[in-house]
CHARMM-style PDB file with segment names, atoms N, HN, CA, C and O in Angstrom:
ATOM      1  N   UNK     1      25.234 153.080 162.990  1.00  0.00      PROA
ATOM      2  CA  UNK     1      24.804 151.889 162.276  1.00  0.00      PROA
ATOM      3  C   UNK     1      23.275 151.841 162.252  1.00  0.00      PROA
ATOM      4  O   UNK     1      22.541 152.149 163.191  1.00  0.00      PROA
ATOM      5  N   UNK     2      22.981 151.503 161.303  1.00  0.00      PROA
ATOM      6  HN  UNK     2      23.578 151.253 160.540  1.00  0.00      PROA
ATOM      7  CA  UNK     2      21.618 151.482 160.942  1.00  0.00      PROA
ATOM      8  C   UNK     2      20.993 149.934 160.841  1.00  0.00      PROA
ATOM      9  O   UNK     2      21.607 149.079 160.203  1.00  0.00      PROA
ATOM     10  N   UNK     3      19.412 149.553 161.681  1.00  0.00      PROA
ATOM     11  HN  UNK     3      18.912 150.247 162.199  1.00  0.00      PROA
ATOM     12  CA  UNK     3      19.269 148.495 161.345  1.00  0.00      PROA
ATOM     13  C   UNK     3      19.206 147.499 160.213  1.00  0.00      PROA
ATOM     14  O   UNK     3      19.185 148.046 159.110  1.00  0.00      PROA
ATOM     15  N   UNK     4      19.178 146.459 160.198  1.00  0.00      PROA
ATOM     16  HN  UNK     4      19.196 146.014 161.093  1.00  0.00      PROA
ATOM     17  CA  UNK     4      19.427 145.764 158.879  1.00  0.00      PROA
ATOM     18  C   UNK     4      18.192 144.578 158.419  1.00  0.00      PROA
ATOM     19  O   UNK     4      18.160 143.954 157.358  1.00  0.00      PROA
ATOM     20  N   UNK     5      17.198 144.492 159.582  1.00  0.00      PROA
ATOM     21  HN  UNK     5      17.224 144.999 160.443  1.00  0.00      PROA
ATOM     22  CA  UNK     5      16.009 144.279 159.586  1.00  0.00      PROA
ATOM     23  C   UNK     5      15.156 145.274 159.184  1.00  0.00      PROA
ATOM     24  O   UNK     5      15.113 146.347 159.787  1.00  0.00      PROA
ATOM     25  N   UNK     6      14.451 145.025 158.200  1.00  0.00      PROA
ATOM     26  HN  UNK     6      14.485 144.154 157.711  1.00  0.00      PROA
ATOM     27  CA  UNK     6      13.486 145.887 156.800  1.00  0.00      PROA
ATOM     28  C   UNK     6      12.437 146.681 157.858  1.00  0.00      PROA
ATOM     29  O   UNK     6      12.486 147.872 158.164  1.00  0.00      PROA
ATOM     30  N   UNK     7      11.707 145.911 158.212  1.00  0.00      PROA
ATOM     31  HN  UNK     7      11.666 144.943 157.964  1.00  0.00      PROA
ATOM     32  CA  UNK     7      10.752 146.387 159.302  1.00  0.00      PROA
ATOM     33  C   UNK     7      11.148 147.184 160.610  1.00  0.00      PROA
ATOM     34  O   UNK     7      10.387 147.982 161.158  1.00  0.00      PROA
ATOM     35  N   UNK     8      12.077 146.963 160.930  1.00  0.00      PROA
ATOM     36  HN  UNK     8      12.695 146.315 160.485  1.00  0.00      PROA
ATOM     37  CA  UNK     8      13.341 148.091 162.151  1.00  0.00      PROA
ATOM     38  C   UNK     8      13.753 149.117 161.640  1.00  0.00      PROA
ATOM     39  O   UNK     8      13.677 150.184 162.249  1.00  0.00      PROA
ATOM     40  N   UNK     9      14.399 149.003 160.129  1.00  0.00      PROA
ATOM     41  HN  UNK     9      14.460 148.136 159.635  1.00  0.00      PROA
ATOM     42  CA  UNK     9      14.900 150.055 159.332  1.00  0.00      PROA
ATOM     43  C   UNK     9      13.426 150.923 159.142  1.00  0.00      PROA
ATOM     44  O   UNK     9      13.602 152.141 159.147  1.00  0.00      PROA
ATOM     45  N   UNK    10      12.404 150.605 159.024  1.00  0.00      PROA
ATOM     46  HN  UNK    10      12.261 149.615 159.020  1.00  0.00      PROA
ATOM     47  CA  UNK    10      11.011 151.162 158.463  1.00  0.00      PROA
ATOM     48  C   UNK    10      10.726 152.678 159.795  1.00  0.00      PROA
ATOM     49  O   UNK    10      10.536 153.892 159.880  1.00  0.00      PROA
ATOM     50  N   UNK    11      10.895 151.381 160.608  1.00  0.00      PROA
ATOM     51  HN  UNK    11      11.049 150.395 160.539  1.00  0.00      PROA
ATOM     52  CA  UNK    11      10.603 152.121 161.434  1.00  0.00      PROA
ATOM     53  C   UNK    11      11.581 153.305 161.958  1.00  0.00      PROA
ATOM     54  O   UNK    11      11.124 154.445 162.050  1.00  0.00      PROA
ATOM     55  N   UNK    12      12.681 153.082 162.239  1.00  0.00      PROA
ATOM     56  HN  UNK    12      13.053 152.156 162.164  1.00  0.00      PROA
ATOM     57  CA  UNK    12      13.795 154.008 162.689  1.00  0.00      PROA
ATOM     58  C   UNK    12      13.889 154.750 161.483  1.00  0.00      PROA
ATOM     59  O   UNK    12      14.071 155.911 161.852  1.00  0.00      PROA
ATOM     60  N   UNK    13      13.862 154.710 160.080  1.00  0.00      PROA
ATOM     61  HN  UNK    13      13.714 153.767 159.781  1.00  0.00      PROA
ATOM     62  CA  UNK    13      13.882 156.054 159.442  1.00  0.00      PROA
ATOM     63  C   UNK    13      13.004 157.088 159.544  1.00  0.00      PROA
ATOM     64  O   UNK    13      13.247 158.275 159.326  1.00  0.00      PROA
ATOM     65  N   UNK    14      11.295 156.270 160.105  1.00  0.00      PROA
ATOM     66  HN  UNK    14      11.098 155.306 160.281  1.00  0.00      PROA
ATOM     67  CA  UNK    14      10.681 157.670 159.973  1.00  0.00      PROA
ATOM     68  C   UNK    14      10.539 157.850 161.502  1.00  0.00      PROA
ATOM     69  O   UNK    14       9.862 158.847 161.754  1.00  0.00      PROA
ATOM     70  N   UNK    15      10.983 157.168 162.634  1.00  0.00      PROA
ATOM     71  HN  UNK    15      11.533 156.358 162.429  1.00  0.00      PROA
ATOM     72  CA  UNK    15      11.598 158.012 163.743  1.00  0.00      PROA
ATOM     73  C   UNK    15      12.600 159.229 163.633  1.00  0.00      PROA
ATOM     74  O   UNK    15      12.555 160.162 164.435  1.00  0.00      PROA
ATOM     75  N   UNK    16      13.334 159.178 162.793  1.00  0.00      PROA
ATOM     76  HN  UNK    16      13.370 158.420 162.142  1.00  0.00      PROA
ATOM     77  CA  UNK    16      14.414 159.775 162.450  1.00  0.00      PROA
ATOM     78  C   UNK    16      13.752 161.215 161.296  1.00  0.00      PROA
ATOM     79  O   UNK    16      14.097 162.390 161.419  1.00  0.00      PROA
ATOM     80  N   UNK    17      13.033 160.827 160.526  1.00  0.00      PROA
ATOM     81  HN  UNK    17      12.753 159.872 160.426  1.00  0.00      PROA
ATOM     82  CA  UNK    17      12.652 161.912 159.597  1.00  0.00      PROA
ATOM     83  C   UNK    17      11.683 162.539 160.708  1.00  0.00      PROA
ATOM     84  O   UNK    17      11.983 163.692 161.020  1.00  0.00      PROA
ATOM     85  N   UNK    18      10.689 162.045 161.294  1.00  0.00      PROA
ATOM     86  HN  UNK    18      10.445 161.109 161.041  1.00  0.00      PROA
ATOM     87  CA  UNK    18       9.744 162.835 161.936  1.00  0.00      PROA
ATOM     88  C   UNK    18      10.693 163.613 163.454  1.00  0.00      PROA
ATOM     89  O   UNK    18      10.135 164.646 163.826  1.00  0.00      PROA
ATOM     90  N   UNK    19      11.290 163.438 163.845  1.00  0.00      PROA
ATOM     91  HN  UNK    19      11.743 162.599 163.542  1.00  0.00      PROA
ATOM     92  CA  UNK    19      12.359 163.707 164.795  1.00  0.00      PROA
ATOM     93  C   UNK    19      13.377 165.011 164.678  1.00  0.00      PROA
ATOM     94  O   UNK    19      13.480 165.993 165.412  1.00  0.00      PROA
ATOM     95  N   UNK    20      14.122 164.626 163.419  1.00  0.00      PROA
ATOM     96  HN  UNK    20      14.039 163.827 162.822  1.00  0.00      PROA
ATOM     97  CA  UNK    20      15.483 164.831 163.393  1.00  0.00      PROA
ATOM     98  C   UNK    20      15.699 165.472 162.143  1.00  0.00      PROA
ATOM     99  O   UNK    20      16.575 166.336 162.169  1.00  0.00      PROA
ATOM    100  N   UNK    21      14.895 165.196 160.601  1.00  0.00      PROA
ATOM    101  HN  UNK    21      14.183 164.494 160.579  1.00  0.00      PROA
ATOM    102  CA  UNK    21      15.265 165.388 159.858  1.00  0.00      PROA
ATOM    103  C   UNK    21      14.510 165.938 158.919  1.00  0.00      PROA
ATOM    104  O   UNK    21      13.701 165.015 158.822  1.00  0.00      PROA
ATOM    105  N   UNK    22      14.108 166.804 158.077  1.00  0.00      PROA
ATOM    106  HN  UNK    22      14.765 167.554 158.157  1.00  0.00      PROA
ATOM    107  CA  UNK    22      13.237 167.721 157.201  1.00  0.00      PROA
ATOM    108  C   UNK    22      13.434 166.886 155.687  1.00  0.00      PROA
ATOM    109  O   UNK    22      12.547 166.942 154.834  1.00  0.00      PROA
ATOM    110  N   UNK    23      14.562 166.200 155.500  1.00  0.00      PROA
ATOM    111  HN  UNK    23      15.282 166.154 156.192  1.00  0.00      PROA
ATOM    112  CA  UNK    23      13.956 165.807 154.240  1.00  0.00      PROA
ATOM    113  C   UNK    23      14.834 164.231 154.367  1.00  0.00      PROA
ATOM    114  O   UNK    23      15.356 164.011 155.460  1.00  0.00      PROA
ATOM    115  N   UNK    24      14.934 163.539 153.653  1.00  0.00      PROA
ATOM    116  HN  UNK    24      14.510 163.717 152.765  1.00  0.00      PROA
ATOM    117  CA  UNK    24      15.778 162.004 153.253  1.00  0.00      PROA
ATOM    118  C   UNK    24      16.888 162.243 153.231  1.00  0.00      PROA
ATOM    119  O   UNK    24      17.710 161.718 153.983  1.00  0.00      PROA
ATOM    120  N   UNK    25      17.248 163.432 152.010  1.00  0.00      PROA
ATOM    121  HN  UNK    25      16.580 163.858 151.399  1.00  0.00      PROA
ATOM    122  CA  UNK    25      18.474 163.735 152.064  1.00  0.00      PROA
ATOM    123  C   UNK    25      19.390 164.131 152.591  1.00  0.00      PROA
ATOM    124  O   UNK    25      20.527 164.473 152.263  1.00  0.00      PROA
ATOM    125  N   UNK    26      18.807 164.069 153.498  1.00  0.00      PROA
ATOM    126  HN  UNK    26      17.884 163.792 153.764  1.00  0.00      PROA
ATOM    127  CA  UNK    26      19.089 165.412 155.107  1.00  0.00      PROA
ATOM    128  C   UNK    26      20.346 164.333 155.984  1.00  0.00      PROA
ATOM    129  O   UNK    26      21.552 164.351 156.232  1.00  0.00      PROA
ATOM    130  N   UNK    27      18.979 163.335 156.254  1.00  0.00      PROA
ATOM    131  HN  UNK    27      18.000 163.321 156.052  1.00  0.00      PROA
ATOM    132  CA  UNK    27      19.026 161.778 156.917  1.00  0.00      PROA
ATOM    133  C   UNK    27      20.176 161.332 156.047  1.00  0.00      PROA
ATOM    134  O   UNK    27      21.150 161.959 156.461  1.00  0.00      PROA
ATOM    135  N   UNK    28      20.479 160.689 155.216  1.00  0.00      PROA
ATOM    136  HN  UNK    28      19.687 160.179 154.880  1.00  0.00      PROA
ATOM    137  CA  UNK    28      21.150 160.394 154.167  1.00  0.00      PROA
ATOM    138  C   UNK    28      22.830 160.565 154.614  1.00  0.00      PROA
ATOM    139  O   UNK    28      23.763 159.814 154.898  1.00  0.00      PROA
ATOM    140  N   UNK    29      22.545 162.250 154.467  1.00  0.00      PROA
ATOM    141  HN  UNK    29      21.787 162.859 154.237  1.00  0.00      PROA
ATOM    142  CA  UNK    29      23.677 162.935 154.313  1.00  0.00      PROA
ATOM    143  C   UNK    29      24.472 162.941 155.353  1.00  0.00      PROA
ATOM    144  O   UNK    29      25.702 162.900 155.386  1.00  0.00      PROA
ATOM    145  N   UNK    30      23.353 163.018 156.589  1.00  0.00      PROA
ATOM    146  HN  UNK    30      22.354 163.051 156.562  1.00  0.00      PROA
ATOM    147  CA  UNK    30      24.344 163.397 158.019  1.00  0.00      PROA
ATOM    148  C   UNK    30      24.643 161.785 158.453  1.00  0.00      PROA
ATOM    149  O   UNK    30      25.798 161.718 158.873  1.00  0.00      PROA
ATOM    150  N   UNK    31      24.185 160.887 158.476  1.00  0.00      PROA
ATOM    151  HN  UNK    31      23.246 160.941 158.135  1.00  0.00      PROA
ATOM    152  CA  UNK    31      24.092 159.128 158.590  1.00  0.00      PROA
ATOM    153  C   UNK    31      25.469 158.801 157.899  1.00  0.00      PROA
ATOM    154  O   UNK    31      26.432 158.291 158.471  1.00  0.00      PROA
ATOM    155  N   UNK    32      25.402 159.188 156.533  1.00  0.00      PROA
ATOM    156  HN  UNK    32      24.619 159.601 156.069  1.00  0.00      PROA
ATOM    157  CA  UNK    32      26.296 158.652 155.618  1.00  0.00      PROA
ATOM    158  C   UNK    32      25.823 157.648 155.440  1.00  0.00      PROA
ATOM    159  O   UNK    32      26.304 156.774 156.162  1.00  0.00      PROA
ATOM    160  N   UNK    33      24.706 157.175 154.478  1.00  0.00      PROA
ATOM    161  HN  UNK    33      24.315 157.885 153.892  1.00  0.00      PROA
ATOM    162  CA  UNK    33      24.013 156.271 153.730  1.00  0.00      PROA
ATOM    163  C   UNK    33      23.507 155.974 152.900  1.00  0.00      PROA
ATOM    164  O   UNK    33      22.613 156.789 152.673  1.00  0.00      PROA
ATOM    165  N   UNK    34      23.524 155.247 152.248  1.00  0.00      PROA
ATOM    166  HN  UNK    34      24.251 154.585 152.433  1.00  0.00      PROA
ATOM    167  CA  UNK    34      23.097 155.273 150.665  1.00  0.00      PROA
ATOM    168  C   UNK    34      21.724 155.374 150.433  1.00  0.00      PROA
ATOM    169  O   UNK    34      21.073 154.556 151.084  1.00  0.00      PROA
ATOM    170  N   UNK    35      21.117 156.070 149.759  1.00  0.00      PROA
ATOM    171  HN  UNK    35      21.646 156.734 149.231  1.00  0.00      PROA
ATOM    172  CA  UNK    35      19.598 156.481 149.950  1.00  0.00      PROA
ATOM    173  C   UNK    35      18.959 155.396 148.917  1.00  0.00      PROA
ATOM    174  O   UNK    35      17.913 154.766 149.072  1.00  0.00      PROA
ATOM    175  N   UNK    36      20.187 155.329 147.437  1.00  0.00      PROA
ATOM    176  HN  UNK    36      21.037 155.841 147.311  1.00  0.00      PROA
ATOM    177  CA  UNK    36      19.189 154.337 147.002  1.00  0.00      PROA
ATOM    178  C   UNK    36      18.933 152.401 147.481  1.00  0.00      PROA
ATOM    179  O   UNK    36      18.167 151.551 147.027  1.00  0.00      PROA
ATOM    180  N   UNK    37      19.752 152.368 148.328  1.00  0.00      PROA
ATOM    181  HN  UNK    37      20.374 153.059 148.697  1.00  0.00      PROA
ATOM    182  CA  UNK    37      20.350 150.980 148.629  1.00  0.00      PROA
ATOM    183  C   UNK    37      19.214 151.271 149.901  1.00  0.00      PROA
ATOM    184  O   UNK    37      19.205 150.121 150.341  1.00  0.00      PROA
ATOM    185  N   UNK    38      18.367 151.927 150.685  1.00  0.00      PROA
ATOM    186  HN  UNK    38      18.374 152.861 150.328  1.00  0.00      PROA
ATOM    187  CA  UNK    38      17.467 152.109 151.666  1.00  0.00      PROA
ATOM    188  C   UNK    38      16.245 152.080 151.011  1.00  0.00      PROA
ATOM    189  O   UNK    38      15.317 151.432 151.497  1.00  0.00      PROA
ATOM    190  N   UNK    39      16.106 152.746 149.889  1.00  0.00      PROA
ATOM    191  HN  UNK    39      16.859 153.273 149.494  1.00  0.00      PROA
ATOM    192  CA  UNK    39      15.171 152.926 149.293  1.00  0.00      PROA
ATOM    193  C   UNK    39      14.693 151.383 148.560  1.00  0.00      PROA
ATOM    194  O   UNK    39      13.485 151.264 148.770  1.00  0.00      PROA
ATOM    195  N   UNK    40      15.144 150.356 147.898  1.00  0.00      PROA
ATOM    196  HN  UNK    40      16.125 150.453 147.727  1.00  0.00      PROA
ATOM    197  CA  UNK    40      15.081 149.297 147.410  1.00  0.00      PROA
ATOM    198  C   UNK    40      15.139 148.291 148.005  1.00  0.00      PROA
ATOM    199  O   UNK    40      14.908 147.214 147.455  1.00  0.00      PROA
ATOM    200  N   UNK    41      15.577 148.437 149.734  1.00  0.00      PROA
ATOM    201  HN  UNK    41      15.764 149.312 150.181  1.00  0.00      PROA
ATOM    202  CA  UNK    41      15.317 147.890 150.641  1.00  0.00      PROA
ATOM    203  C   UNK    41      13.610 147.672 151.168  1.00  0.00      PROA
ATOM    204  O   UNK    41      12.840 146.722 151.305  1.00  0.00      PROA
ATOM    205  N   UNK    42      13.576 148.972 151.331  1.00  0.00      PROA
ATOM    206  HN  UNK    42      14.201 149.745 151.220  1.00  0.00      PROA
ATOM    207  CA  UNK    42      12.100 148.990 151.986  1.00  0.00      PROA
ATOM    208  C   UNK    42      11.032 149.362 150.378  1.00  0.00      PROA
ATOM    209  O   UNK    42       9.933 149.744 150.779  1.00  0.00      PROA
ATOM    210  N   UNK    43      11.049 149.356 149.718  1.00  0.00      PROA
ATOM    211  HN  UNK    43      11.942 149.045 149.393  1.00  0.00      PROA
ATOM    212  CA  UNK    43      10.314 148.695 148.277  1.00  0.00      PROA
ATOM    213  C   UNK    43      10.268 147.488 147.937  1.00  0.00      PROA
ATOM    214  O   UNK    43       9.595 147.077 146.992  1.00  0.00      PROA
ATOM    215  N   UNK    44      10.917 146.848 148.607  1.00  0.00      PROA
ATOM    216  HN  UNK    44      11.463 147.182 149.375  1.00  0.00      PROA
ATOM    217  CA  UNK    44      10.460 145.006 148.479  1.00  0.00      PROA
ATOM    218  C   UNK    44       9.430 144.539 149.599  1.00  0.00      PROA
ATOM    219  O   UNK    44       8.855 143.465 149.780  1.00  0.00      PROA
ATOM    220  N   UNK    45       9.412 145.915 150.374  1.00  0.00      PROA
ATOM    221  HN  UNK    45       9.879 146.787 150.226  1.00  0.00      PROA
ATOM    222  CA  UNK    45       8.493 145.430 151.491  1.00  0.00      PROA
ATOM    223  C   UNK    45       6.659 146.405 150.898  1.00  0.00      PROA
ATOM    224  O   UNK    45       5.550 146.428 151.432  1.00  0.00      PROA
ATOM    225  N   UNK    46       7.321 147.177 149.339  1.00  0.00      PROA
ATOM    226  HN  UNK    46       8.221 147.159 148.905  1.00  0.00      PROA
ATOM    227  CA  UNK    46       6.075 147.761 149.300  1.00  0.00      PROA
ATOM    228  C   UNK    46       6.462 149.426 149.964  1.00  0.00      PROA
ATOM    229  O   UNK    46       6.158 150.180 149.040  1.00  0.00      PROA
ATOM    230  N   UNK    47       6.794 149.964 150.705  1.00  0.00      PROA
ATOM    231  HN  UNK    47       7.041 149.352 151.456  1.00  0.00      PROA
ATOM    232  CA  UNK    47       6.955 151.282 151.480  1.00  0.00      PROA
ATOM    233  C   UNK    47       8.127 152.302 150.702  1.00  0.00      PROA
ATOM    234  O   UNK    47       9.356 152.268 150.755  1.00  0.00      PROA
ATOM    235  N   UNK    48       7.350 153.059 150.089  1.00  0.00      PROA
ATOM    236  HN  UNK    48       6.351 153.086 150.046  1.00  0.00      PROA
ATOM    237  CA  UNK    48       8.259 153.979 149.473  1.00  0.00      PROA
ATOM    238  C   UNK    48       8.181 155.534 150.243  1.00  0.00      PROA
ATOM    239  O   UNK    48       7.248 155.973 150.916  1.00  0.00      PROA
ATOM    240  N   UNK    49       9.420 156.168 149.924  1.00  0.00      PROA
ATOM    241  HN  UNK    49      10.178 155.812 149.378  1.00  0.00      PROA
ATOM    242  CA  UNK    49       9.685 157.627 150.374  1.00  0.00      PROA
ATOM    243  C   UNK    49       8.544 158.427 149.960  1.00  0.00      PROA
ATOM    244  O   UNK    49       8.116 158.251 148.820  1.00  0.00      PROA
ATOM    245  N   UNK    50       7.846 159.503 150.919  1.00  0.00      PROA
ATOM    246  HN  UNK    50       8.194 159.646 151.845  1.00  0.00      PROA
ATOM    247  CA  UNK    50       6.288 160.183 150.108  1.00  0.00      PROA
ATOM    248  C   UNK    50       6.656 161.509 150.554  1.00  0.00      PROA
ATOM    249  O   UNK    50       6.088 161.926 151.563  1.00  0.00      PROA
ATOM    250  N   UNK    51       7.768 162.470 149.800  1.00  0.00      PROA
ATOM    251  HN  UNK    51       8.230 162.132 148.980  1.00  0.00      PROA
ATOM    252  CA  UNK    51       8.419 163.829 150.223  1.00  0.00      PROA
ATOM    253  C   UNK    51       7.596 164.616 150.925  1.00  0.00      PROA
ATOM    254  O   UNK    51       8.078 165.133 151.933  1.00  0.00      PROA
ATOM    255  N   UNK    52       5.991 164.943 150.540  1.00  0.00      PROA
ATOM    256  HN  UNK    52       5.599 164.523 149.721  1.00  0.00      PROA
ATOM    257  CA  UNK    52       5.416 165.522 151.025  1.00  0.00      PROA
ATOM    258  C   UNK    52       5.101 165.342 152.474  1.00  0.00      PROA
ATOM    259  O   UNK    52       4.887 166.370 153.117  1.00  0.00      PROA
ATOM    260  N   UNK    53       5.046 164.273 153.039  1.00  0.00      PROA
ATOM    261  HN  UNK    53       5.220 163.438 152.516  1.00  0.00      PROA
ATOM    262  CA  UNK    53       4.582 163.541 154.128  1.00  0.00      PROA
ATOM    263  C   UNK    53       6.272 163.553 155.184  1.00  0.00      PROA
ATOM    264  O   UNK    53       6.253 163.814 156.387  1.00  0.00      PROA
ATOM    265  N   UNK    54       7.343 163.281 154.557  1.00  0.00      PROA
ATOM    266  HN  UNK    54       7.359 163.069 153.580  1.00  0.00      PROA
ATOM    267  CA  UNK    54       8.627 163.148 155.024  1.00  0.00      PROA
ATOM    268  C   UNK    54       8.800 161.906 155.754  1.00  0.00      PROA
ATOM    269  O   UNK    54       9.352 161.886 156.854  1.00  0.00      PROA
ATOM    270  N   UNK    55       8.268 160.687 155.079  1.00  0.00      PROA
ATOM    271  HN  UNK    55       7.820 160.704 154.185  1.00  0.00      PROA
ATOM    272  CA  UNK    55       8.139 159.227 155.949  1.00  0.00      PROA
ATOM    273  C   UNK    55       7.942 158.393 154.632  1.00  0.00      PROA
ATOM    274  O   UNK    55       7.598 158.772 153.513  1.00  0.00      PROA
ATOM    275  N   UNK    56       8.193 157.416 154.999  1.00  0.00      PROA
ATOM    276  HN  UNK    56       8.472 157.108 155.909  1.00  0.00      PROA
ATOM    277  CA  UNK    56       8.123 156.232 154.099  1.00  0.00      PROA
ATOM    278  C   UNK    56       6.636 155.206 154.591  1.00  0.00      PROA
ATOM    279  O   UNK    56       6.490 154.401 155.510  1.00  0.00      PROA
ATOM    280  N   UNK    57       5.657 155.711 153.459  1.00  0.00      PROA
ATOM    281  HN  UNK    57       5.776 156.366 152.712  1.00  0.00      PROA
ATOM    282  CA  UNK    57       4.373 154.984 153.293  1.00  0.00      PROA
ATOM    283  C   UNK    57       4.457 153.923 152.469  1.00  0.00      PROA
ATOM    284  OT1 UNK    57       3.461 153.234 152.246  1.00  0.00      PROA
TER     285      UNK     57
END
């Protein structure tokens, strides 16, 4: 389960990408989570996915 607080979720994904995972889809895939329903989550806060970087700036 993944947090459901924007700012917790912010943070635990790019614990998780810098950690665990080489790309989103990676995360995504092995989680079983919807990438765009994460993604439009943390874009209301402004913080989008930056592939090159592998974290959400």
């Amino acid at each position: 389960m993944i947090p459901q607080d924007p700012a917790m979720l912010l943070s635990f994904l790019n614990l998780k990408l810098r950690d665990h995972y080489g790309t989103l889809e990676a995360l995504c895939d092995d989680l079983d989570i919807d990438r765009t329903e994460i993604e439009d989550k943390l874009s209301k806060m402004d913080y989008h996915y930056d592939k090159e970087r592998n974290q959400f700036v």
